[in-house]
TIMI-2910 file (N, C-alpha, C, CB; in pm, 1 decimal, decimal comma, always signed):
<rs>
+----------+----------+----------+----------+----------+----------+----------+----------+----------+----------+----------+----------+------+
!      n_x !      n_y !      n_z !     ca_x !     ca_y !     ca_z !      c_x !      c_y !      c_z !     cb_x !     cb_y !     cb_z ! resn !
+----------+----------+----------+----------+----------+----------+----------+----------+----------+----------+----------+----------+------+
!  +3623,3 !  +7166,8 !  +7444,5 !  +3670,0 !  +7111,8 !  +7569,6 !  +3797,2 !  +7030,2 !  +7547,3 !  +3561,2 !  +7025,8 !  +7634,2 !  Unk !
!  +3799,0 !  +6980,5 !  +7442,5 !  +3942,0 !  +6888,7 !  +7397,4 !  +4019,6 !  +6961,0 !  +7408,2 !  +3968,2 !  +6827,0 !  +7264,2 !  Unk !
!  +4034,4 !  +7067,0 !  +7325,0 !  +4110,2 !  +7190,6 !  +7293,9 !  +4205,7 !  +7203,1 !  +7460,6 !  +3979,3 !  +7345,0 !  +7249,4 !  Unk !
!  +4128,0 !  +7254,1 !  +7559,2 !  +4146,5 !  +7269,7 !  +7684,4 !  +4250,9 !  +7176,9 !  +7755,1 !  +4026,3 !  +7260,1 !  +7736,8 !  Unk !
!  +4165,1 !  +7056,4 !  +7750,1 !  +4230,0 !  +6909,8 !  +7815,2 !  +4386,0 !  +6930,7 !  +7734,8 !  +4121,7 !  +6725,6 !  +7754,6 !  Unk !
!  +4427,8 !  +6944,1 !  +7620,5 !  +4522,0 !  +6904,3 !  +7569,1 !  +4620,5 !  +7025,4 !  +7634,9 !  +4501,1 !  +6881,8 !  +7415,0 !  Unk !
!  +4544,0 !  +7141,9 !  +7621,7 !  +4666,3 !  +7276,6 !  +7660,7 !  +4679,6 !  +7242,8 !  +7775,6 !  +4630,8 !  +7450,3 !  +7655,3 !  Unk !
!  +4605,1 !  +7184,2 !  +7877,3 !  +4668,0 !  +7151,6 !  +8027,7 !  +4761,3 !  +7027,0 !  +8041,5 !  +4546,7 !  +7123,9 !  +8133,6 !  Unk !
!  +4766,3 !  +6928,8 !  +7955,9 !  +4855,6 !  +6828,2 !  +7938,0 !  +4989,7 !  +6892,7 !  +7903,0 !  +4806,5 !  +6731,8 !  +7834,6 !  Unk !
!  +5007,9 !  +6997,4 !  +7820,1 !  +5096,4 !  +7012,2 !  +7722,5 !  +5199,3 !  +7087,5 !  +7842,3 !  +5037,8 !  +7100,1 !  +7572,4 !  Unk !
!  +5108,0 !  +7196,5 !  +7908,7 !  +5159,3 !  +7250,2 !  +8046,0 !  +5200,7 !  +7148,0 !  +8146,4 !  +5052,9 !  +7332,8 !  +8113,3 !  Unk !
!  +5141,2 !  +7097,8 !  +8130,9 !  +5204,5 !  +6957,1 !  +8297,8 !  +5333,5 !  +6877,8 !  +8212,7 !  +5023,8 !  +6763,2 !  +8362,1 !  Unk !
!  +5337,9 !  +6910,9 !  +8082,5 !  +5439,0 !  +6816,1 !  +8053,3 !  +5565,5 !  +6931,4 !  +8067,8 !  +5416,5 !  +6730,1 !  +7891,0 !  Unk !
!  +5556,2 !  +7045,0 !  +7989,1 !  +5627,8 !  +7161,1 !  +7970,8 !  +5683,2 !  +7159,7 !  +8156,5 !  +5513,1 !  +7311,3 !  +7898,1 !  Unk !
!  +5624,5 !  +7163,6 !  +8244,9 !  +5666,8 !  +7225,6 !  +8373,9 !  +5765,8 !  +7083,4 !  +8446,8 !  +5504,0 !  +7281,4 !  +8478,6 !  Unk !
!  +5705,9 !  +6937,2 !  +8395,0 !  +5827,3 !  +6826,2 !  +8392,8 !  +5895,0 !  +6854,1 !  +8311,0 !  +5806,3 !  +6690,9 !  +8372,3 !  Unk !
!  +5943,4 !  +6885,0 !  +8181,4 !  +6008,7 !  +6900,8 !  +8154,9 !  +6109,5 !  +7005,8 !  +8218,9 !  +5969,1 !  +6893,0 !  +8074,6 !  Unk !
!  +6087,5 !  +7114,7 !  +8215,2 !  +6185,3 !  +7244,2 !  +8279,8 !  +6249,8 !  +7150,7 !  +8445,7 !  +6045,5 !  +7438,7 !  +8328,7 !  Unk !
!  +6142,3 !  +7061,5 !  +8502,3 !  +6221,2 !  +7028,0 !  +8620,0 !  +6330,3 !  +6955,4 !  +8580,7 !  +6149,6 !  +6955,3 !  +8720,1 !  Unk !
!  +6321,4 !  +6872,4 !  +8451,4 !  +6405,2 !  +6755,5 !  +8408,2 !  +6522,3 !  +6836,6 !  +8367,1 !  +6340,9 !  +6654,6 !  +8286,4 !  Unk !
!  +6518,6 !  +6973,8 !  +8299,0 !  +6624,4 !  +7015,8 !  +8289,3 !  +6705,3 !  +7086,4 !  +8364,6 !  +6618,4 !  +7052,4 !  +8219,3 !  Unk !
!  +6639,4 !  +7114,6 !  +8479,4 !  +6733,0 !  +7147,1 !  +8603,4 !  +6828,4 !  +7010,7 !  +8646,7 !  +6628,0 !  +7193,9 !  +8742,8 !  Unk !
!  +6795,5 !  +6913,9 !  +8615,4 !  +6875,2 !  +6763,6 !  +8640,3 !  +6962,6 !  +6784,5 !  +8558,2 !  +6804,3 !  +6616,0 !  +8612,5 !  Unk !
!  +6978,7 !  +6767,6 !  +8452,8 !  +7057,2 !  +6766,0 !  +8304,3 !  +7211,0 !  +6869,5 !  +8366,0 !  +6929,7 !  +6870,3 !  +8137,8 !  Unk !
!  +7322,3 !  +6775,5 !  +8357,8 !  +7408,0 !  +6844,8 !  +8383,5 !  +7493,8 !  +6810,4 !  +8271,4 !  +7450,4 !  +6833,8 !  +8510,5 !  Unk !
!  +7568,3 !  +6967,8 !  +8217,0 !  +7653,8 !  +6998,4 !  +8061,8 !  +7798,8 !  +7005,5 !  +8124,7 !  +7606,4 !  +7174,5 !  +7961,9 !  Unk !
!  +7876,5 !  +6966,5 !  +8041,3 !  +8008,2 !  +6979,7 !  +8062,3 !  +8046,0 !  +7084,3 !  +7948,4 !  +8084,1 !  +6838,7 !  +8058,5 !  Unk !
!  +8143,2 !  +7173,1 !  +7994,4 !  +8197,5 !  +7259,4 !  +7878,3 !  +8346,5 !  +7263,9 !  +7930,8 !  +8118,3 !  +7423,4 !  +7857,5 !  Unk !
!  +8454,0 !  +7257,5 !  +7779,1 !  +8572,5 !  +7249,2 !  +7856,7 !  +8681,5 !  +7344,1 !  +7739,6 !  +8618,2 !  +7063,0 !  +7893,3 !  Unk !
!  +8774,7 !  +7386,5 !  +7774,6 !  +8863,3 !  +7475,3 !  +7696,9 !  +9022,1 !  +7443,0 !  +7727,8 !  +8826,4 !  +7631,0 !  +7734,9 !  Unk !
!  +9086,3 !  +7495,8 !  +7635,6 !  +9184,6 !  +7473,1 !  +7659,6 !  +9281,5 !  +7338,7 !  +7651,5 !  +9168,1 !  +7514,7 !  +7741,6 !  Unk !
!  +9191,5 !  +7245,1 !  +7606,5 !  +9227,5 !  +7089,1 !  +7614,2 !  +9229,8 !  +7031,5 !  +7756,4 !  +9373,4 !  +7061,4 !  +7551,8 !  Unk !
!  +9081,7 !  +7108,9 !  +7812,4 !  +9084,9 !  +7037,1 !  +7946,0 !  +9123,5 !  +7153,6 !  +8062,9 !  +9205,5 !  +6905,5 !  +7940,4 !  Unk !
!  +9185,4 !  +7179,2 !  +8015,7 !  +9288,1 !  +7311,6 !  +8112,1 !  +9167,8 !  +7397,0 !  +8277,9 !  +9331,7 !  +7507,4 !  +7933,2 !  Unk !
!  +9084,6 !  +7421,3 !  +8131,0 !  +8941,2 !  +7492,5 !  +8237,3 !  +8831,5 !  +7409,6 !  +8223,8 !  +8873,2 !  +7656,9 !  +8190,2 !  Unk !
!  +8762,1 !  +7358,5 !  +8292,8 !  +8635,7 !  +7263,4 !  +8269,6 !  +8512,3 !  +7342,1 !  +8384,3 !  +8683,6 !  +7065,7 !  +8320,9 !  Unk !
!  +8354,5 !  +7373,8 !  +8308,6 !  +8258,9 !  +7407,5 !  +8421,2 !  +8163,5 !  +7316,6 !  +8368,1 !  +8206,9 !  +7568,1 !  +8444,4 !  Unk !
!  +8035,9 !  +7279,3 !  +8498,4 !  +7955,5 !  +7220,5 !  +8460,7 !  +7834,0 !  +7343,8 !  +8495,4 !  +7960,4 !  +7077,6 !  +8520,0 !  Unk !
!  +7715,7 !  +7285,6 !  +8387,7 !  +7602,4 !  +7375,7 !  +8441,3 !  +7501,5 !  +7311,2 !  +8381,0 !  +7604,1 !  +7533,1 !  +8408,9 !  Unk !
!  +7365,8 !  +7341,0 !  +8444,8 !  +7244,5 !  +7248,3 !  +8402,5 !  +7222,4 !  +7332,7 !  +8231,4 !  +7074,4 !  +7265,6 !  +8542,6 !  Unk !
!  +7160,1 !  +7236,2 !  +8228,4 !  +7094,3 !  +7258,6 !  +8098,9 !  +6977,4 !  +7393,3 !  +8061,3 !  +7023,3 !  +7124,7 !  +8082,2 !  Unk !
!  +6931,5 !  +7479,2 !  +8232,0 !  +6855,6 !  +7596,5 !  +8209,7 !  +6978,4 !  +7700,1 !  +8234,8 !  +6715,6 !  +7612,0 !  +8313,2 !  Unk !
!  +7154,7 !  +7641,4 !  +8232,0 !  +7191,4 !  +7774,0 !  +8231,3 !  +7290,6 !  +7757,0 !  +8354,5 !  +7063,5 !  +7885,3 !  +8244,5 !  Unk !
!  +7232,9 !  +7743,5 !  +8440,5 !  +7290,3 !  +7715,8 !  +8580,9 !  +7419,0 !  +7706,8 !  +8652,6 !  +7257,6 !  +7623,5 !  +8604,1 !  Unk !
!  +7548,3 !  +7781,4 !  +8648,7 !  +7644,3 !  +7758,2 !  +8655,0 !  +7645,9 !  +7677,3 !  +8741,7 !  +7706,7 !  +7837,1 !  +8656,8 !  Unk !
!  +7728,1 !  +7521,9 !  +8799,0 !  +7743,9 !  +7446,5 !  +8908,2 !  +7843,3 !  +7454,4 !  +8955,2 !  +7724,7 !  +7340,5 !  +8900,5 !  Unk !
!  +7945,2 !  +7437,1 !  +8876,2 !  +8111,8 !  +7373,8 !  +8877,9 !  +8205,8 !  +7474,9 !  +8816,4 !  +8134,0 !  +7222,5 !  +8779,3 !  Unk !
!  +8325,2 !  +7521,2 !  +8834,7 !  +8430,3 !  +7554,2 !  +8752,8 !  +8537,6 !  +7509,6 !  +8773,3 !  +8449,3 !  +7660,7 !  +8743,2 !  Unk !
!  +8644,4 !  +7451,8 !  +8740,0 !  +8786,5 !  +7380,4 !  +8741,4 !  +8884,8 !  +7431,0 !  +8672,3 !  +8785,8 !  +7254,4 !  +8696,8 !  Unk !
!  +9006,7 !  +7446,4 !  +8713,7 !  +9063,0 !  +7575,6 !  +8662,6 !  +9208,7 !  +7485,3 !  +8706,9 !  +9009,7 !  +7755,8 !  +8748,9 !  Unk !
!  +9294,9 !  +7417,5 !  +8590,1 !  +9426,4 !  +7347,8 !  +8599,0 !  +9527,7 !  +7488,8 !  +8665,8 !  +9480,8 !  +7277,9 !  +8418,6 !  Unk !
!  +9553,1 !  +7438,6 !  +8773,3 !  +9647,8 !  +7483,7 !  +8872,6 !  +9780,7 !  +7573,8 !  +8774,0 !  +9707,9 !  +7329,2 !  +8967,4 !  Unk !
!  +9813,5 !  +7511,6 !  +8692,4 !  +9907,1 !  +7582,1 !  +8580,9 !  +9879,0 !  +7736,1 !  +8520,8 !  +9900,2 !  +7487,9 !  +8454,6 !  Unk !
!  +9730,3 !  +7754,0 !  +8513,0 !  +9704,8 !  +7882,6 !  +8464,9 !  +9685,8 !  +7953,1 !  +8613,2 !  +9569,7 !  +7890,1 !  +8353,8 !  Unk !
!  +9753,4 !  +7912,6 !  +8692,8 !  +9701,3 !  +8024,8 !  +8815,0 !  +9823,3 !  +8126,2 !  +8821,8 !  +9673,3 !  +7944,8 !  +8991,3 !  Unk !
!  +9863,6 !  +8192,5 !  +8721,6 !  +9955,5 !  +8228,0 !  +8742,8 !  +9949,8 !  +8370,6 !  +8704,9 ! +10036,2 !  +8151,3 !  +8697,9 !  Unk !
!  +9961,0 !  +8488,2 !  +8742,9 !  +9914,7 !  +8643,0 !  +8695,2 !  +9981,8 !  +8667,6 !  +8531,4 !  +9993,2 !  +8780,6 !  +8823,7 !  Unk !
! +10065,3 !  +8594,9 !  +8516,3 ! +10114,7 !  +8668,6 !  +8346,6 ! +10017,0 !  +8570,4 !  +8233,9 ! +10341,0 !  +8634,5 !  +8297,4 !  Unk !
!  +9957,0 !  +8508,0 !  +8334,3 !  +9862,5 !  +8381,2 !  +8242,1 !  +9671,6 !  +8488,4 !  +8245,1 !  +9856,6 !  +8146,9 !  +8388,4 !  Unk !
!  +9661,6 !  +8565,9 !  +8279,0 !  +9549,0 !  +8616,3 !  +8316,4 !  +9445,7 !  +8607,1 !  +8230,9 !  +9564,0 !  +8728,5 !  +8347,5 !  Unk !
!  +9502,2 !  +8645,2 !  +8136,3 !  +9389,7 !  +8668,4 !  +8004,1 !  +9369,8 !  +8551,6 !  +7944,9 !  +9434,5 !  +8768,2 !  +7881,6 !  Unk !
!  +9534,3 !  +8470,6 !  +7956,7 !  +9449,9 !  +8325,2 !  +7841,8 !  +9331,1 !  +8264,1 !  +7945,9 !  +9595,4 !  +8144,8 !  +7790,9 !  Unk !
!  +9366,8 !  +8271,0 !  +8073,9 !  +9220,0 !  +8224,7 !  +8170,6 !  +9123,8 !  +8261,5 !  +8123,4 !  +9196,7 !  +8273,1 !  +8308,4 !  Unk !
!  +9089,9 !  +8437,6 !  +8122,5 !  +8964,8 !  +8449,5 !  +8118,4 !  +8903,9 !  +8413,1 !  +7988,1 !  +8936,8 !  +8569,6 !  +8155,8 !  Unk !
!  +9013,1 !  +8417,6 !  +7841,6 !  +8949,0 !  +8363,1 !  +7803,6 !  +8902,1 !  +8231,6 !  +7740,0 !  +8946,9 !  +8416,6 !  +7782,1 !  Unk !
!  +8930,5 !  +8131,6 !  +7828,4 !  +8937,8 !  +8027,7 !  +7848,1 !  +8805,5 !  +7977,4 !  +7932,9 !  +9059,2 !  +8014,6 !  +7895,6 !  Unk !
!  +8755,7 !  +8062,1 !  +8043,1 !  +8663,6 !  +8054,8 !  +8112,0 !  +8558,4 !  +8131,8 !  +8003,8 !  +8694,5 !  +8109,3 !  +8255,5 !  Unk !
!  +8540,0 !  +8169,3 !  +7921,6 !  +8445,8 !  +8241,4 !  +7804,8 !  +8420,5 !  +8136,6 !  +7747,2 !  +8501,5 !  +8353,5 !  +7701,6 !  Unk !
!  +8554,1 !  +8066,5 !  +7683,9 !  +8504,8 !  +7960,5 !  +7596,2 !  +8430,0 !  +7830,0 !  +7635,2 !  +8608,1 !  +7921,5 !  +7534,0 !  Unk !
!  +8474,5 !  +7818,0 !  +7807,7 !  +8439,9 !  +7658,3 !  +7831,6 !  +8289,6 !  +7745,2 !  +7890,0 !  +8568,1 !  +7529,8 !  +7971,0 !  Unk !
!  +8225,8 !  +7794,6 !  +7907,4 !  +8155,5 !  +7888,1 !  +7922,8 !  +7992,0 !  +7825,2 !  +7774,6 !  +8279,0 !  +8050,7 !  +7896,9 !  Unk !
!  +8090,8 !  +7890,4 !  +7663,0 !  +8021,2 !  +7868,7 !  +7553,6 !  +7998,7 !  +7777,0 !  +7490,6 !  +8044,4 !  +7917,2 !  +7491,3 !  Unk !
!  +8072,7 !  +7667,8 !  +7503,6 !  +8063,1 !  +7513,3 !  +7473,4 !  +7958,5 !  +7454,7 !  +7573,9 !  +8215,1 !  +7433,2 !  +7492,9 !  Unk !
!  +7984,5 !  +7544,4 !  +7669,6 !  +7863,2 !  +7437,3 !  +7765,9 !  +7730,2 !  +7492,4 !  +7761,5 !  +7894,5 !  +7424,3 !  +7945,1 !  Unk !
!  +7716,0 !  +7630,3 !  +7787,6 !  +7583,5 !  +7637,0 !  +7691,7 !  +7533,7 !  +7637,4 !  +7566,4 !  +7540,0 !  +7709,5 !  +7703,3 !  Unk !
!  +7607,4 !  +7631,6 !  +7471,3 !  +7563,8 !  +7541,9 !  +7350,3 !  +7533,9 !  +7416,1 !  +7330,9 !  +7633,8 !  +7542,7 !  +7275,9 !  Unk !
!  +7609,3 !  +7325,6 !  +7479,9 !  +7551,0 !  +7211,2 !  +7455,5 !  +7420,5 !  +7189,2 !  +7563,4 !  +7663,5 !  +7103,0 !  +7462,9 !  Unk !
!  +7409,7 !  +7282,5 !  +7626,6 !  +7265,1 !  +7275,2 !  +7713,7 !  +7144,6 !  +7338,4 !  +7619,1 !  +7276,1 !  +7377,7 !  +7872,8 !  Unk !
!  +7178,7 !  +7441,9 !  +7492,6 !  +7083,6 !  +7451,1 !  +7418,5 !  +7007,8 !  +7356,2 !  +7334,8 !  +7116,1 !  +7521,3 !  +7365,1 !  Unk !
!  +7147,1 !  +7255,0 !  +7327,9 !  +7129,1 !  +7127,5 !  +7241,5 !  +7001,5 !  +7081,5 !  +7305,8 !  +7258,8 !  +7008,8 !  +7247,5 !  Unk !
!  +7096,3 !  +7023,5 !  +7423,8 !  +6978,5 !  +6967,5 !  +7502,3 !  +6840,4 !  +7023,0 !  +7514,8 !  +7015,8 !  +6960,3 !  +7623,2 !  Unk !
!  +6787,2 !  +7137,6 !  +7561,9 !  +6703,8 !  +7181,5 !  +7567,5 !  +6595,7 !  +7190,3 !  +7412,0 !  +6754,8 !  +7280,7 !  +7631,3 !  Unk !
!  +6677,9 !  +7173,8 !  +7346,0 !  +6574,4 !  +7166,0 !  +7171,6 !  +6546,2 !  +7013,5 !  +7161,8 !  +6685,4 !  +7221,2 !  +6987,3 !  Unk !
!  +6641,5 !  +6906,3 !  +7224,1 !  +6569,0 !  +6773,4 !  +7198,3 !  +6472,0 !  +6767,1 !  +7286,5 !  +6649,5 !  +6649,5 !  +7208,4 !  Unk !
!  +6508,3 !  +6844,0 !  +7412,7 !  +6385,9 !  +6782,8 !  +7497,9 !  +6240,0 !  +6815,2 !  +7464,9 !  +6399,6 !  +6826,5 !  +7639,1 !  Unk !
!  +6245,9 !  +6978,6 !  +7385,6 !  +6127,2 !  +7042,2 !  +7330,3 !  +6062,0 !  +6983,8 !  +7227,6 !  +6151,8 !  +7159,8 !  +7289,8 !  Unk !
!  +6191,9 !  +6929,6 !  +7161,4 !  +6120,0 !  +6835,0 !  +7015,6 !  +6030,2 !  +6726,8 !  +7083,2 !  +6257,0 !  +6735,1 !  +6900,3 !  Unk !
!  +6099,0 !  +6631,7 !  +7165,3 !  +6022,7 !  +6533,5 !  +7248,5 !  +5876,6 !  +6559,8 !  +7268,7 !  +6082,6 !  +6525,4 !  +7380,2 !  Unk !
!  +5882,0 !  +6674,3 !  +7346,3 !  +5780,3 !  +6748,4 !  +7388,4 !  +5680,7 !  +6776,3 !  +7333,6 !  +5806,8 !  +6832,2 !  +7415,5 !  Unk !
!  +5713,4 !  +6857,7 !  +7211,0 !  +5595,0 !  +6875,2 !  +7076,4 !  +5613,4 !  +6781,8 !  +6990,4 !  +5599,9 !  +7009,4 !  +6983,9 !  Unk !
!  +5636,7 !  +6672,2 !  +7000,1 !  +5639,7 !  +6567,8 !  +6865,1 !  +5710,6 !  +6587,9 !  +6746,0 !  +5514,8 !  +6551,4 !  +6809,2 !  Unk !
!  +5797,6 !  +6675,7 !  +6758,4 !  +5860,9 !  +6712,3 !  +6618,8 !  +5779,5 !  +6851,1 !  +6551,0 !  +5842,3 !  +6566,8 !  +6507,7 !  Unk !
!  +5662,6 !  +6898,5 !  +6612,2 !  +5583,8 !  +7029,9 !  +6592,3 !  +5703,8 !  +7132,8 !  +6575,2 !  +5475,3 !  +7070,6 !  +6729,5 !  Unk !
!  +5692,0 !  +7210,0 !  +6463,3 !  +5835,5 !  +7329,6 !  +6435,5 !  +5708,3 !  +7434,0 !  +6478,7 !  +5938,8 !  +7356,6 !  +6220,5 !  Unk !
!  +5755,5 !  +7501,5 !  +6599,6 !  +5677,1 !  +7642,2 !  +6637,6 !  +5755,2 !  +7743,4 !  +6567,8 !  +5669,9 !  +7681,9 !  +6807,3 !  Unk !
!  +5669,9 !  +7847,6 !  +6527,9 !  +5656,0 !  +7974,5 !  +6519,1 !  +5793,1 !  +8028,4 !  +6505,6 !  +5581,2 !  +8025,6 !  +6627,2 !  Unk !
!  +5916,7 !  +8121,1 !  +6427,1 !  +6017,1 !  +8164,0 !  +6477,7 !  +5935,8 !  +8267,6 !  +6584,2 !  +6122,1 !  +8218,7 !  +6368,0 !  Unk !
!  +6095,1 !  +8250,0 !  +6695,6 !  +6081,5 !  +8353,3 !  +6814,1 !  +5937,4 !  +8346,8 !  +6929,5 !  +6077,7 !  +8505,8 !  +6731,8 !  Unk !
!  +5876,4 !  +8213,9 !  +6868,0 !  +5786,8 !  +8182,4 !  +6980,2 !  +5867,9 !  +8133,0 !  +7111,4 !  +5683,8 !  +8069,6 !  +6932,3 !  Unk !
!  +5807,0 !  +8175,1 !  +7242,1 !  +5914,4 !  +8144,2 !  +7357,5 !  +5834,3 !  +8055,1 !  +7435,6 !  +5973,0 !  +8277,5 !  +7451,0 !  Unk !
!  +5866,0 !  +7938,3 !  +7486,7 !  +5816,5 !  +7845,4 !  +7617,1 !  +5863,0 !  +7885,8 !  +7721,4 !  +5850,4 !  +7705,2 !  +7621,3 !  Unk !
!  +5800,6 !  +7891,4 !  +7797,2 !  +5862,9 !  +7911,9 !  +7972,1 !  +5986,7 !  +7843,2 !  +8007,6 !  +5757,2 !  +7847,4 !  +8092,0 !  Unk !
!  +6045,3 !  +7845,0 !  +7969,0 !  +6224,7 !  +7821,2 !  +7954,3 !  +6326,5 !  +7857,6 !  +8019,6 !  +6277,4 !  +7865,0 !  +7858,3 !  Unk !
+----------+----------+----------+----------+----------+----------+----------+----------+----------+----------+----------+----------+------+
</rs>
């Protein structure tokens, strides 16, 4: 019965958590600022900002890939986030490789 009690705790915490990371907002930025997006921490695109200077058609490609990179900085740092919050979560418990949480 312990067993039980604890897997339903672990779930009520897991499902606050995932809400907490819909809060969690990442900044990712490229270019030295140039392109900046925000997005939650499950991913979430919110925001994109795009310096008026690259709006220009012979500039096309350094945009896009500029929007790739601020792109990848920001979900790398929402992965961040998302592994402290899990550590929190399990106490420092190292699961399983390729075990998945409802994430």
């Amino acid at each position: 019965m312990g067993l039980m009690k604890q897997a339903q705790q672990m779930q009520a915490k897991m499902s606050e958590a995932q809400s907490e990371l819909d809060q969690i907002e990442i900044e990712g930025e490229a270019g030295g600022g140039l392109v900046k997006m925000t997005m939650t921490a499950k991913g979430i695109l919110k925001t994109i900002s795009i310096d008026p200077s690259l709006l220009k058609l012979e500039e096309k490609e350094i945009l896009q890939d500029l929007i790739i990179a601020a792109h990848l900085q920001a979900r790398a740092k929402a992965d961040e986030a998302m592994g402290e919050k899990l550590k929190m979560l399990t106490g420092g418990l190292q699961l399983p490789a390729g075990f998945k949480l409802p994430f």
